[in-house]
MILOGU-403853 format. One record per atom (N, C-alpha, C): residue number from 0; z, x negated, y. Coordinates in pm, whole numbers, m for minus. Example, Ala and Ser with C-alpha at 12.3 -4.5 7.8 and 13.67 -1.06 7.14 Angstrom:
2
{0, {780, m1319, m569}}
{0, {780, m1230, m450}}
{0, {780, m1320, m330}}
{1, {708, m1285, m225}}
{1, {714, m1367, m106}}
{1, {787, m1290, 3}}
***
This chain:
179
{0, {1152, m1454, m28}}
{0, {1019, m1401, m52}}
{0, {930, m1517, m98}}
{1, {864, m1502, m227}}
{1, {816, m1635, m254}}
{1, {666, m1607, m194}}
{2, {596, m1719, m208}}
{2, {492, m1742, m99}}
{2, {337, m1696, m152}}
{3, {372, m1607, m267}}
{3, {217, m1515, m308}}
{3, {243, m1416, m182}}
{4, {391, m1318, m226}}
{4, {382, m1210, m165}}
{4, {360, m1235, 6}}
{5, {424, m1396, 66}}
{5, {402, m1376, 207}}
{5, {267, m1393, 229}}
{6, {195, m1450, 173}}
{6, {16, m1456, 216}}
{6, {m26, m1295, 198}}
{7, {66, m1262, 112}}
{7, {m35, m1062, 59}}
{7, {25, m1029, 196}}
{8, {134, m1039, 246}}
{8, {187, m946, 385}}
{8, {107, m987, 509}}
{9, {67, m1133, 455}}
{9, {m32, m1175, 622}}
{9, {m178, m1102, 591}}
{10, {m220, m1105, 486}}
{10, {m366, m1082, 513}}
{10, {m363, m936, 512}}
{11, {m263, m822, 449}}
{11, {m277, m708, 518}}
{11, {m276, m720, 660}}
{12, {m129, m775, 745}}
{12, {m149, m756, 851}}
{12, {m266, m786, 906}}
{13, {m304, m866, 888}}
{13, {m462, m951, 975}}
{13, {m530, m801, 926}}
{14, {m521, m711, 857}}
{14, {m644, m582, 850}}
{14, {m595, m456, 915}}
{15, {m481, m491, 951}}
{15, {m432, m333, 1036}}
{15, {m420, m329, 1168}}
{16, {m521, m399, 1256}}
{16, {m471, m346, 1387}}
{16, {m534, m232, 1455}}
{17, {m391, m219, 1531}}
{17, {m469, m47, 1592}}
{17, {m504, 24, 1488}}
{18, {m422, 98, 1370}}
{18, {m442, 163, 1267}}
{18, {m394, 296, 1321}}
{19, {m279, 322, 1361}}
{19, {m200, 371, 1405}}
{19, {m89, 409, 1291}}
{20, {m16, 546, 1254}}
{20, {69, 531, 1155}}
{20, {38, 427, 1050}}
{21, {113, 384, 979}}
{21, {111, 302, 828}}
{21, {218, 356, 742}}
{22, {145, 384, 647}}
{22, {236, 455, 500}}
{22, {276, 317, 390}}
{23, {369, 257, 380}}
{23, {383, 185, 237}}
{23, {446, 232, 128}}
{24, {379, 238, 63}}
{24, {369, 349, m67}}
{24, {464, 222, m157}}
{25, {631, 267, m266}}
{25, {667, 172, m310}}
{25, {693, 96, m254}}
{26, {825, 151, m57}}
{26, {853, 47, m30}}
{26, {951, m85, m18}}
{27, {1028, 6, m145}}
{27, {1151, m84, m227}}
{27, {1227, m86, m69}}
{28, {1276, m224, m66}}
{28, {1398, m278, 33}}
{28, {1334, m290, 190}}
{29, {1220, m194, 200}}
{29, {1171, m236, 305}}
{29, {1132, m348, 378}}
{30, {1071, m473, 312}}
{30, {1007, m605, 361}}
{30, {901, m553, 398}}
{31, {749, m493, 334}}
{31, {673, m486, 434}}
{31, {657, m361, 512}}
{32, {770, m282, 493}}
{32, {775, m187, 607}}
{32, {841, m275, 758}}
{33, {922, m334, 781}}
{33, {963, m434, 900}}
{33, {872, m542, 950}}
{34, {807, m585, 846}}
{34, {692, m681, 867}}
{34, {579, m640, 947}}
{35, {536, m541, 888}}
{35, {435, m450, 956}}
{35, {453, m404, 1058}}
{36, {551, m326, 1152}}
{36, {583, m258, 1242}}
{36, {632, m388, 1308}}
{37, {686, m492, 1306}}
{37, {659, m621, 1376}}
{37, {498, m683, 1410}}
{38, {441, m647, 1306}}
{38, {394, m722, 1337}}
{38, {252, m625, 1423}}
{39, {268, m523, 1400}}
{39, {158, m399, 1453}}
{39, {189, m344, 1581}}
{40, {302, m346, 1577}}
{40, {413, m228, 1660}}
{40, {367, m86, 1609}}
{41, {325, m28, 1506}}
{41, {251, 42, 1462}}
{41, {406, 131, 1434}}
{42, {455, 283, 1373}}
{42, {539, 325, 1342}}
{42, {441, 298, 1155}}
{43, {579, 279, 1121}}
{43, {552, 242, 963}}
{43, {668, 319, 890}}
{44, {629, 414, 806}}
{44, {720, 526, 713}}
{44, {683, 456, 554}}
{45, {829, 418, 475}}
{45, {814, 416, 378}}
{45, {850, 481, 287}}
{46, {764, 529, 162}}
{46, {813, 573, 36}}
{46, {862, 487, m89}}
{47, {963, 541, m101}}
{47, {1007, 486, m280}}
{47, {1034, 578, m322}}
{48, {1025, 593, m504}}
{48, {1099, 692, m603}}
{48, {1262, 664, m568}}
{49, {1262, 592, m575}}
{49, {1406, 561, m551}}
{49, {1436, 528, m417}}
{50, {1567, 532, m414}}
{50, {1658, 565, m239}}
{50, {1730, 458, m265}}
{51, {1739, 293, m387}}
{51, {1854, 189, m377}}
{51, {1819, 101, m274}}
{52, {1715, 81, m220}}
{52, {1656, m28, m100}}
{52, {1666, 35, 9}}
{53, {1693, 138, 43}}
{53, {1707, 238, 181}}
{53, {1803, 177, 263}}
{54, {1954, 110, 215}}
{54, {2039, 37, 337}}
{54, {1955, m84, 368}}
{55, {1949, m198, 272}}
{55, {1855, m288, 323}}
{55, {1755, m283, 354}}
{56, {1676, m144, 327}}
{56, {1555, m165, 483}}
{56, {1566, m152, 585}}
{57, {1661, m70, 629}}
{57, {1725, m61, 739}}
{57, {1746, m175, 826}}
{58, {1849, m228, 752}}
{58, {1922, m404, 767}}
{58, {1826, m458, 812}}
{59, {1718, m494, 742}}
{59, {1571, m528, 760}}
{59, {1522, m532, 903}}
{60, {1483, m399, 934}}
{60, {1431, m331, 1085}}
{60, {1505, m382, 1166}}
{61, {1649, m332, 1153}}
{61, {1726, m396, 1306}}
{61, {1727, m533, 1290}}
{62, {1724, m601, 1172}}
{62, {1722, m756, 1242}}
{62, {1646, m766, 1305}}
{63, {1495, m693, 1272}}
{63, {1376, m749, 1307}}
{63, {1319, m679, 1449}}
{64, {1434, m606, 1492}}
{64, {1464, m541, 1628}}
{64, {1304, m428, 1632}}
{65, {1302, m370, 1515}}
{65, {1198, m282, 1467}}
{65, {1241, m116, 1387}}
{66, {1373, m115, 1451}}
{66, {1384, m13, 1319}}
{66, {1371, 118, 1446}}
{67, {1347, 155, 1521}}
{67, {1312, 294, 1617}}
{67, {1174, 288, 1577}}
{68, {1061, 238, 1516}}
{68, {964, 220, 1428}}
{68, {958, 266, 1281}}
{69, {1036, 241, 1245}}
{69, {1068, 256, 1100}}
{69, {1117, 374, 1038}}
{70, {1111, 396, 917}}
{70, {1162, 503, 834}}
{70, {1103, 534, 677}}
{71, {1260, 522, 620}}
{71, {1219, 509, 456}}
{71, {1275, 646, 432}}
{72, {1109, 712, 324}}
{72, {1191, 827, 249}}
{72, {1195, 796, 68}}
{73, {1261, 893, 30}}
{73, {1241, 880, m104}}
{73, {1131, 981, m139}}
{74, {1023, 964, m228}}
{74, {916, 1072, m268}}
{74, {846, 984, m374}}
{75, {763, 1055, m408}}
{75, {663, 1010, m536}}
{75, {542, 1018, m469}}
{76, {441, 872, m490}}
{76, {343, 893, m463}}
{76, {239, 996, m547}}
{77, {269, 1029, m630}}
{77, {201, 1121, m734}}
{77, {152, 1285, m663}}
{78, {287, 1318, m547}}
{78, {274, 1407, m511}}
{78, {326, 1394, m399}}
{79, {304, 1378, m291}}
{79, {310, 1389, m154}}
{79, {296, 1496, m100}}
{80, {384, 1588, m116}}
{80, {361, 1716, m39}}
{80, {390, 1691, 93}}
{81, {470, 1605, 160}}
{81, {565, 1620, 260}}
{81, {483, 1558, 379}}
{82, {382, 1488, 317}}
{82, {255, 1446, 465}}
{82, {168, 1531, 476}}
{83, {120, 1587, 558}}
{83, {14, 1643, 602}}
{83, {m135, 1533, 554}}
{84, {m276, 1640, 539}}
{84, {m377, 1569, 532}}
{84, {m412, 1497, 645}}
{85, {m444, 1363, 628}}
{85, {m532, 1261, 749}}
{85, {m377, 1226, 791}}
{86, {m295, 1235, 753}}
{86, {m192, 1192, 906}}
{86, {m149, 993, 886}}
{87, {m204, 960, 826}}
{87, {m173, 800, 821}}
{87, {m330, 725, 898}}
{88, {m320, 611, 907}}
{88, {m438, 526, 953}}
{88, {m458, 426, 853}}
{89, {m369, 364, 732}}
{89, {m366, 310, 643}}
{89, {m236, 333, 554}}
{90, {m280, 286, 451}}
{90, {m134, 310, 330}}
{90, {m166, 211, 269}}
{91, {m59, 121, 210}}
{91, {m65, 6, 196}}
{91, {34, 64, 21}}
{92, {15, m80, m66}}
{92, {67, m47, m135}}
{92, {102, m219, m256}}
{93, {214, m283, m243}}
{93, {247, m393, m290}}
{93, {308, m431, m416}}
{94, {289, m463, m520}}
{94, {355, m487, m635}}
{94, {428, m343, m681}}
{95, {320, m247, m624}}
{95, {321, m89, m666}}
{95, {229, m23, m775}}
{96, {77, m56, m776}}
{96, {56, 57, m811}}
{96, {79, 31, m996}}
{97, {67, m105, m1081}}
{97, {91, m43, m1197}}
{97, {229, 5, m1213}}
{98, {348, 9, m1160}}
{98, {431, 98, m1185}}
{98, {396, 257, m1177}}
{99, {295, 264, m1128}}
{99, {268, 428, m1128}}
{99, {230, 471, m1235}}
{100, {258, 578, m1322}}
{100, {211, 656, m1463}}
{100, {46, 709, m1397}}
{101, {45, 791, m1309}}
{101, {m74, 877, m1279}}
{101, {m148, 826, m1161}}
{102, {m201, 701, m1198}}
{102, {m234, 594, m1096}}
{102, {m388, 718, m1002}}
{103, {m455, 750, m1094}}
{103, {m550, 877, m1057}}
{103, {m487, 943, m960}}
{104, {m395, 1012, m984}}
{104, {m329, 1109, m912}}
{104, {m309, 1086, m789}}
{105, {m203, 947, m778}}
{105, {m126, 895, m625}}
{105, {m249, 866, m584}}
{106, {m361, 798, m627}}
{106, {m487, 746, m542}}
{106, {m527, 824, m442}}
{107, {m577, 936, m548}}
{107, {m632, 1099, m465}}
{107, {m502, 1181, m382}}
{108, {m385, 1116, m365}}
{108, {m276, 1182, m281}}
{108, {m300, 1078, m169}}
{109, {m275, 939, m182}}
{109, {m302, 847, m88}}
{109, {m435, 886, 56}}
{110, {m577, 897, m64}}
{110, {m689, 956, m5}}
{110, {m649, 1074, 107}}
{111, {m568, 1217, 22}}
{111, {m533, 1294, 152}}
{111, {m463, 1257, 219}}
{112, {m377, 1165, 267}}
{112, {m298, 1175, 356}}
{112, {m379, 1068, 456}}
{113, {m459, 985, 441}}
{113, {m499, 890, 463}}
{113, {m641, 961, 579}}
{114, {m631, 977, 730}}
{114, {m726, 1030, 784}}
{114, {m889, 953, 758}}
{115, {m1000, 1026, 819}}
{115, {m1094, 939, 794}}
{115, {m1140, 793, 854}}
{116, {m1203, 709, 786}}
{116, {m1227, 579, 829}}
{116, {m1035, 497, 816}}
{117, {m986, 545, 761}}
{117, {m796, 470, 710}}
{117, {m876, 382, 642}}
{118, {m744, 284, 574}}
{118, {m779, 178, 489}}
{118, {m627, 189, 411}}
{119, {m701, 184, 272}}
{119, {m575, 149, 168}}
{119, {m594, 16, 142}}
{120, {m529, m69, 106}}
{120, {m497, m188, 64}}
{120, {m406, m183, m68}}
{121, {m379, m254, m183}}
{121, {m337, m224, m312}}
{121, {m341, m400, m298}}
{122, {m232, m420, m286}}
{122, {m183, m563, m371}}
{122, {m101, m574, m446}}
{123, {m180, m656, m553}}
{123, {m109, m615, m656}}
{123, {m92, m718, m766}}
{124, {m10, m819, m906}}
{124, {m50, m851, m997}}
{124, {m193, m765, m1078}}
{125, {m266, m902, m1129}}
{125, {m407, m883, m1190}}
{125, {m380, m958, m1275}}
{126, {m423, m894, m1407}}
{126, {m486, m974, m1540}}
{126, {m591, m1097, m1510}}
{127, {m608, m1181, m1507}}
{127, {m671, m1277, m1459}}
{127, {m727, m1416, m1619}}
{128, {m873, m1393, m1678}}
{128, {m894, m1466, m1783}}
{128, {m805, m1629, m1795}}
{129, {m711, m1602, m1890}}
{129, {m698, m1726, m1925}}
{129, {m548, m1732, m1910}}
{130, {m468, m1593, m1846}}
{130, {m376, m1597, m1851}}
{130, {m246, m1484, m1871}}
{131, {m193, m1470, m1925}}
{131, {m151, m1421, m2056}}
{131, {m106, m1274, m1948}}
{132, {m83, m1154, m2015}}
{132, {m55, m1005, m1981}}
{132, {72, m998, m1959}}
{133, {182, m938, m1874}}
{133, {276, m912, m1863}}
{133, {336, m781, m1836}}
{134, {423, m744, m1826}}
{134, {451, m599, m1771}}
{134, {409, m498, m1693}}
{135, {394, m704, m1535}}
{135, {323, m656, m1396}}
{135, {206, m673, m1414}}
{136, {121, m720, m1540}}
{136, {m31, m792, m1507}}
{136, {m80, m696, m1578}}
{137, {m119, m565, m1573}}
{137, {m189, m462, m1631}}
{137, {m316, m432, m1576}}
{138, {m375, m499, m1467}}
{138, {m500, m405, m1492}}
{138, {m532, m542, m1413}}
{139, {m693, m540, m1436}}
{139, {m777, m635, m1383}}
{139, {m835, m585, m1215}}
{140, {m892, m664, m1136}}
{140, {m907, m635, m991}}
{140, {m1023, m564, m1003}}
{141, {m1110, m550, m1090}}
{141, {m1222, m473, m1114}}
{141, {m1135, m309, m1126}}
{142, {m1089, m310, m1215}}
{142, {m1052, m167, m1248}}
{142, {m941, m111, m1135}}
{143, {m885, m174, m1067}}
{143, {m838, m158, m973}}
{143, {m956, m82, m851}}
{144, {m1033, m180, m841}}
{144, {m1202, m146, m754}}
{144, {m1203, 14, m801}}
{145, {m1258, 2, m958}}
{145, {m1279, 144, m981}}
{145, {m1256, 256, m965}}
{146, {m1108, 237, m951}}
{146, {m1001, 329, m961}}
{146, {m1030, 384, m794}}
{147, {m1037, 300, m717}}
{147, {m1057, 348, m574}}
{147, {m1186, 403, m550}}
{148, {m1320, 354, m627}}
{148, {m1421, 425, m600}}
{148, {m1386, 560, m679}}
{149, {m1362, 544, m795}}
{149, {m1338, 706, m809}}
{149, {m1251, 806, m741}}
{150, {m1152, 755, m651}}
{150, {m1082, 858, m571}}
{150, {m1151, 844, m461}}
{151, {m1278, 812, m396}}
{151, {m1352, 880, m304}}
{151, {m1332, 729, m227}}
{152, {m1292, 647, m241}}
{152, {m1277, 546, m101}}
{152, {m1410, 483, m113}}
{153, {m1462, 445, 7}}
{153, {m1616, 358, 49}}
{153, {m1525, 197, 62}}
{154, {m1641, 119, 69}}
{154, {m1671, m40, 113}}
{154, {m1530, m139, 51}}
{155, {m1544, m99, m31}}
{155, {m1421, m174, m199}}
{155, {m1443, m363, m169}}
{156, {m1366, m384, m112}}
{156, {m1367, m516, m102}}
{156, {m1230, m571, m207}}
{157, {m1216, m714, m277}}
{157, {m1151, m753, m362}}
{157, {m1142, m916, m285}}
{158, {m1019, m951, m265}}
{158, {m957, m1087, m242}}
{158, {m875, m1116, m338}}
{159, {m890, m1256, m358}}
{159, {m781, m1353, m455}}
{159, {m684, m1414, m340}}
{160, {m536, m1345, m328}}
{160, {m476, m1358, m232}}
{160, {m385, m1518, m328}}
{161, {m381, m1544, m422}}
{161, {m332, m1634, m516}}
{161, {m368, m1614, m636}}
{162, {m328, m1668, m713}}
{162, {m420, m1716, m893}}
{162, {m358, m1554, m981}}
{163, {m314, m1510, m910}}
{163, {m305, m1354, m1009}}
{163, {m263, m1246, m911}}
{164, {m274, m1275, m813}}
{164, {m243, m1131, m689}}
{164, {m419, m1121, m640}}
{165, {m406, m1014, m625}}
{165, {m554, m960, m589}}
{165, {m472, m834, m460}}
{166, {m586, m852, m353}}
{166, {m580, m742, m234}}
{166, {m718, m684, m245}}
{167, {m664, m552, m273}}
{167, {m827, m492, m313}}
{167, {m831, m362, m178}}
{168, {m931, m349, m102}}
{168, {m910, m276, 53}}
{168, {m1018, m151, m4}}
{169, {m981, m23, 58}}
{169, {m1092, 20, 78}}
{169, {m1079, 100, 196}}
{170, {m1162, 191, 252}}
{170, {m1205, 303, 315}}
{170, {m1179, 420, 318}}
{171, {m1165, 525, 362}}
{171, {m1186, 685, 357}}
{171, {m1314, 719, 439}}
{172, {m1434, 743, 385}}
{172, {m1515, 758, 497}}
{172, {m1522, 854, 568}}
{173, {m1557, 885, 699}}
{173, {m1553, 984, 806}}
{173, {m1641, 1091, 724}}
{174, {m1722, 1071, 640}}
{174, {m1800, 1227, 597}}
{174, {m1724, 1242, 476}}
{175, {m1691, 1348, 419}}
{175, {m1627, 1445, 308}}
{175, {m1660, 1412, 201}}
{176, {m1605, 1362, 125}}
{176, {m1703, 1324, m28}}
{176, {m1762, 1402, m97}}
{177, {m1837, 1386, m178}}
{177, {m1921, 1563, m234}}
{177, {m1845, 1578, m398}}
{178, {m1828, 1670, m361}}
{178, {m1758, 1733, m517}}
{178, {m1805, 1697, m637}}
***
């Protein structure tokens, strides 16, 4: 694990305690699904499109004597039928969301599942002036911001977790957003 992504896994953790469930949206081989539930004792359920990281997250958990905590499904964040509304305390989401086509969409799926006063977190590669665009470097930490104020989240905070990872947090607030 090179040492952007372990600072992005500490400073989520340092924002989730006492969350209760945690959703990691895109959670590949399960690193910060084991990380988290270590480090929370929190039960932590992960999603991927894909089911190839499902043995090694596993692997993961029991080393980390965490896996009666744990659990990876396969689903699309685009459409989450399979959670109920409010049922997470945060959803986290790591070198995920520009792989998503309907980044709109999963936001406002995230939002429902996400009860009130949750916290999403989105770490992620950022376009950053001065240094060149890549596959993973598609969107700037601003539009990232945006993207969350327009799916309803309050108090949009933005960290430079390293020179092109950005942790951008927000809210679900306890009152209903207005249509």
């Amino acid at each position: 694990m090179g040492q952007g992504r372990e600072a992005l896994y500490r400073r989520i953790g340092d924002r989730l305690d006492s969350t209760g469930e945690i959703l990691d949206v895109g959670c590949g081989e399960g690193d910060l699904v084991a990380y988290l539930a270590r480090r929370t004792r929190a039960r932590v359920v992960g999603l991927d499109i894909s089911d190839a990281g499902f043995a090694r997250a596993r692997q993961e958990a029991d080393r980390q004597a965490v896996g009666p905590l744990t659990e990876c499904l396969r689903g699309d964040a685009q459409e989450m039928t399979g959670f109920q509304e409010g049922r997470f305390g945060a959803v986290t989401l790591t070198f995920t969301l520009h792989h998503i086509d309907r980044k709109a969409r999963a936001l406002r799926e995230i939002y429902r599942v996400l009860r009130p006063g949750g916290k999403v977190l989105v770490g992620d590669y950022v376009i950053v002036e001065g240094r060149p665009s890549t596959e993973c470097h598609r969107l700037t930490a601003s539009q990232v911001q945006e993207m969350l104020a327009e799916a309803g989240f309050a108090g949009i905070t933005v960290e430079m977790v390293g020179p092109d990872i950005a942790l951008v947090e927000g809210v679900k607030p306890d009152l209903p957003r207005s249509a």
